[in-house]
LUMLOSE-532906 format. One line per field, with one value per residue: residue number from 0; residue in one letter; z, y, x of N, C-alpha, C, CB in turn. Coordinates in Angstrom, 2 decimals. Atoms other than C-alpha are relative to their C-alpha. Glycine has a CB too. Layout:
% LUMLOSE-532906
seq (NUM,...)
type (a,...)
n_up (Z,...)
n_north (Y,...)
n_east (X,...)
ca_up (Z,...)
ca_north (Y,...)
ca_east (X,...)
c_up (Z,...)
c_north (Y,...)
c_east (X,...)
cb_up (Z,...)
cb_north (Y,...)
cb_east (X,...)
END
This chain:
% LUMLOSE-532906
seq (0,1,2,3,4,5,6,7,8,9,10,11,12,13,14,15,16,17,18,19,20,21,22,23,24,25,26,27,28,29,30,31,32,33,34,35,36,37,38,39,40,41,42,43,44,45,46,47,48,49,50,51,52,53,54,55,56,57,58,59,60,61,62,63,64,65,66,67,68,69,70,71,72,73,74,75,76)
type (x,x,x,x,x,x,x,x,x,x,x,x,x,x,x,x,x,x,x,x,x,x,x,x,x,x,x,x,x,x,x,x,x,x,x,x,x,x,x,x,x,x,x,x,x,x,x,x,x,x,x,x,x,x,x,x,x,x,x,x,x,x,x,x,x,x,x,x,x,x,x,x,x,x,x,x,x)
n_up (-1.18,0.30,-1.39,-0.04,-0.95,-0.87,-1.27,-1.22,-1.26,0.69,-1.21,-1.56,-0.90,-0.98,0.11,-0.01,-0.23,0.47,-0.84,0.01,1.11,1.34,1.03,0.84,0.56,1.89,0.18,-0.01,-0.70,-0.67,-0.51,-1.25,-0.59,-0.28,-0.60,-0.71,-0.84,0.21,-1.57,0.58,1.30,1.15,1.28,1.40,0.11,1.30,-0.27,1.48,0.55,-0.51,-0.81,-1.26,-0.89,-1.19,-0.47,-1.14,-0.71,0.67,0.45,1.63,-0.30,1.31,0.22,0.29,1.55,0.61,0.55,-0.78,-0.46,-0.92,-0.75,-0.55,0.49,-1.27,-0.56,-1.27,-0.88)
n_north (-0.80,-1.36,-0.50,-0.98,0.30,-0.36,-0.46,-0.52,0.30,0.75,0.06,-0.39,1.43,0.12,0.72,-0.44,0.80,-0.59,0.51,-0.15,-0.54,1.38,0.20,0.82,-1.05,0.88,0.73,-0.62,0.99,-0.89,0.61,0.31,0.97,0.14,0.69,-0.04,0.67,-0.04,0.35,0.40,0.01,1.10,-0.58,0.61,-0.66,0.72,-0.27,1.14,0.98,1.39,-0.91,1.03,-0.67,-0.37,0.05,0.17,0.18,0.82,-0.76,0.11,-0.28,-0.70,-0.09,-0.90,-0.26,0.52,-0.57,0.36,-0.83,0.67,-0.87,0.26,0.86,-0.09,-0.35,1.16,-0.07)
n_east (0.18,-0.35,-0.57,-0.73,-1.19,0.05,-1.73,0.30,-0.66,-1.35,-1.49,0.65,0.00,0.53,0.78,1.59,1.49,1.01,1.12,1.44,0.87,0.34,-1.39,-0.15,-1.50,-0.19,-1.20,-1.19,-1.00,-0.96,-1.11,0.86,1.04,0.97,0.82,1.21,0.20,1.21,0.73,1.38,0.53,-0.18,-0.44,-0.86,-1.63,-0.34,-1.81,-0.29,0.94,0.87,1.03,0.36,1.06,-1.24,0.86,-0.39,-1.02,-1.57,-1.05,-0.32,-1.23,-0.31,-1.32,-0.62,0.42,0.90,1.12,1.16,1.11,0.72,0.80,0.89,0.71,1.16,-0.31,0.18,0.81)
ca_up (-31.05,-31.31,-28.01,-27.08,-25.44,-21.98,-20.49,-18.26,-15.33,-17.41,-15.15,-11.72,-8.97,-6.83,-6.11,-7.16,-5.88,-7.51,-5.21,-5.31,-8.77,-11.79,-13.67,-17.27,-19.39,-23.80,-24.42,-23.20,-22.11,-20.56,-18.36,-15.08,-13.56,-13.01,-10.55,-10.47,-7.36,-7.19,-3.28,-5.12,-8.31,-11.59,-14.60,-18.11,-18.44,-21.80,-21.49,-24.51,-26.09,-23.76,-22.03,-18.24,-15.97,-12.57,-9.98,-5.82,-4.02,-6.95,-8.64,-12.38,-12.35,-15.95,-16.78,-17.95,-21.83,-21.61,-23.62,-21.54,-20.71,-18.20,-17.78,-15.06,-15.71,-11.93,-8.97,-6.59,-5.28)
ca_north (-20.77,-17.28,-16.50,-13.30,-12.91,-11.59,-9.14,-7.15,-8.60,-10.08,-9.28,-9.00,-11.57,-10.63,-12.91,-11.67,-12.85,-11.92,-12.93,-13.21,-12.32,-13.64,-14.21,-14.89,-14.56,-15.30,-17.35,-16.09,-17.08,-15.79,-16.63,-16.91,-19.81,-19.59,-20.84,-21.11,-21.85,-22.49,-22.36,-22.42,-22.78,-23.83,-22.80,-24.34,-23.74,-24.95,-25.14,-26.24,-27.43,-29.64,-28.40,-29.20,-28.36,-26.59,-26.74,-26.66,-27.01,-27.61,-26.22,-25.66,-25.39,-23.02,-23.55,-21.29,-20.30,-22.68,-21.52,-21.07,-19.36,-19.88,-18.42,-18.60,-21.14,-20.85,-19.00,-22.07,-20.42)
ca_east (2.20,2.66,4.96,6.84,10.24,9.66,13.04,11.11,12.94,15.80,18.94,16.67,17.66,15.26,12.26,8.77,5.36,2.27,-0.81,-4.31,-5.81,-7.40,-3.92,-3.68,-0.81,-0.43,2.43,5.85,9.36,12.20,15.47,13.12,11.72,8.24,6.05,2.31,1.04,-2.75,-4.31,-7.95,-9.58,-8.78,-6.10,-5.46,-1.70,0.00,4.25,5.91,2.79,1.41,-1.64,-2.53,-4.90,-3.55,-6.13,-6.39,-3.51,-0.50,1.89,2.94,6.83,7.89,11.89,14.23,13.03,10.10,7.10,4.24,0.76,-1.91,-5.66,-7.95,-10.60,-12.78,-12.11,-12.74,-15.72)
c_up (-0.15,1.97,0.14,0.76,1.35,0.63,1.03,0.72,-0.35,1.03,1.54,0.40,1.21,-0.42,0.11,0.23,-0.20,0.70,-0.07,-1.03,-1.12,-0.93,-1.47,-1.00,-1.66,0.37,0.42,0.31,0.19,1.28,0.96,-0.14,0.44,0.58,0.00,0.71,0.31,1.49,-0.38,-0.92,-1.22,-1.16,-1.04,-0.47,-1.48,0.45,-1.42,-0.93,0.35,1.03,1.55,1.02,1.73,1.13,1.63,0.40,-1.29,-0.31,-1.04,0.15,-1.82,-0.12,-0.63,-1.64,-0.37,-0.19,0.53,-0.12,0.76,-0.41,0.99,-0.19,1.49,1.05,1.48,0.81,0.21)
c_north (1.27,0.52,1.31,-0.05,1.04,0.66,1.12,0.01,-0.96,-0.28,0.29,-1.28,0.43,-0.85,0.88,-1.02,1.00,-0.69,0.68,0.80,-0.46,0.24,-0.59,0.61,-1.05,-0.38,0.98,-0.77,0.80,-0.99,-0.41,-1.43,0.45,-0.95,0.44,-0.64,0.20,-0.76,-0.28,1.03,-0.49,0.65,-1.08,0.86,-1.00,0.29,-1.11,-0.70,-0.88,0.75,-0.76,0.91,-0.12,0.48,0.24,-0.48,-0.76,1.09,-0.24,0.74,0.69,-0.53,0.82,-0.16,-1.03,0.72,-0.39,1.09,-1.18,0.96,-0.66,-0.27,0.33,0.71,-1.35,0.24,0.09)
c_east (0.82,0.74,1.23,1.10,0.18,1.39,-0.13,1.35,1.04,1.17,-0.57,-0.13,-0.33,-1.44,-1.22,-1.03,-0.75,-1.14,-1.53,-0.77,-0.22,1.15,-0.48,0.81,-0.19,1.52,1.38,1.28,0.72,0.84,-0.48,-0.56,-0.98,-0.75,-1.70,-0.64,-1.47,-0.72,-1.05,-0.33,0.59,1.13,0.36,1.06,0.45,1.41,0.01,-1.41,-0.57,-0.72,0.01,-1.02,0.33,-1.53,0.29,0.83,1.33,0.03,0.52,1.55,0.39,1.70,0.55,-0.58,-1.06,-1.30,-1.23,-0.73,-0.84,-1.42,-0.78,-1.37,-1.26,0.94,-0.15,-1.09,-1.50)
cb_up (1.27,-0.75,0.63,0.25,-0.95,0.47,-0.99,0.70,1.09,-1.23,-0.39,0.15,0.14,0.62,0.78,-1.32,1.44,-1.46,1.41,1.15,-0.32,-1.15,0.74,-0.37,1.39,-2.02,-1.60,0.82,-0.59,0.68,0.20,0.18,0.92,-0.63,1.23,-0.46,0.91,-1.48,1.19,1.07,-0.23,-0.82,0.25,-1.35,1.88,-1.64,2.09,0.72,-0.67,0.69,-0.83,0.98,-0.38,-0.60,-0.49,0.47,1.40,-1.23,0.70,-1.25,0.72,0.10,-0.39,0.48,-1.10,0.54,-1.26,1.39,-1.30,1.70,-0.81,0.49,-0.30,0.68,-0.26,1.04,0.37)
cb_north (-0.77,1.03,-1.38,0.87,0.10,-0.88,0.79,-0.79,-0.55,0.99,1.54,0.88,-0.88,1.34,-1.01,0.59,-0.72,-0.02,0.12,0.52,0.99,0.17,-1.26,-0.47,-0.34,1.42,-0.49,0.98,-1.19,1.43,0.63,1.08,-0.74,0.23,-0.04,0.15,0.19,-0.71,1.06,-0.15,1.08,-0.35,0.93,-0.19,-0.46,0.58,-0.76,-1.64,-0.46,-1.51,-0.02,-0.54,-0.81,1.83,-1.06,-0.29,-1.01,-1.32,0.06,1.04,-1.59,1.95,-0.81,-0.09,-0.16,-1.05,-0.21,-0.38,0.84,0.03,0.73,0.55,-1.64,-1.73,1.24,-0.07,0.67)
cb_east (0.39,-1.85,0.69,-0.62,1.38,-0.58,1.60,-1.11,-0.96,0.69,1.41,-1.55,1.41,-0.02,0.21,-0.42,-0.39,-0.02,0.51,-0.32,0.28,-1.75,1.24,-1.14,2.33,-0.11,0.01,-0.13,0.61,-0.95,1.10,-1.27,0.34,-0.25,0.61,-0.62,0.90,-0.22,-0.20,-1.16,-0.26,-1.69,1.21,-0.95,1.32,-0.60,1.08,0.93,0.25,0.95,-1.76,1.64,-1.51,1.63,-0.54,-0.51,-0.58,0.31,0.83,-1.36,0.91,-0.29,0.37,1.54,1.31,-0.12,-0.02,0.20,-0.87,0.72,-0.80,0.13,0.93,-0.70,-0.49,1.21,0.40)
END
């Protein structure tokens, strides 16, 4: 897995939300916790190498330097 090291928002402790759009991100990681939170439709998310499928109403929790991507698979509608 080819993943890049994300420092954008390295030393920024403020909380970002990104809402409502077809998200999809190649492999990255970085000091942030990541949340994707999925009101409706469908994503195949991979972390560390283990794939999962993130659907209506959950939530895919990232950890500090874990190697992840997601894309949007259906819009739910």
């Amino acid at each position: 897995m080819n993943a890049f090291y994300e420092e954008l928002r390295e030393n920024d402790r403020e909380l970002r939300i990104i809402r409502n759009g077809n998200h999809s991100y190649r492999p990255h990681f970085h000091i942030n916790v990541e949340l994707l939170i999925v009101k409706r439709g469908d994503y195949l998310a991979e972390v560390n190498g283990s794939q999962y499928r993130v659907g209506d109403g959950t939530v895919l929790l990232c950890d500090s330097y874990d190697i992840h991507s997601y894309e949007r698979l259906s819009d739910g509608g």
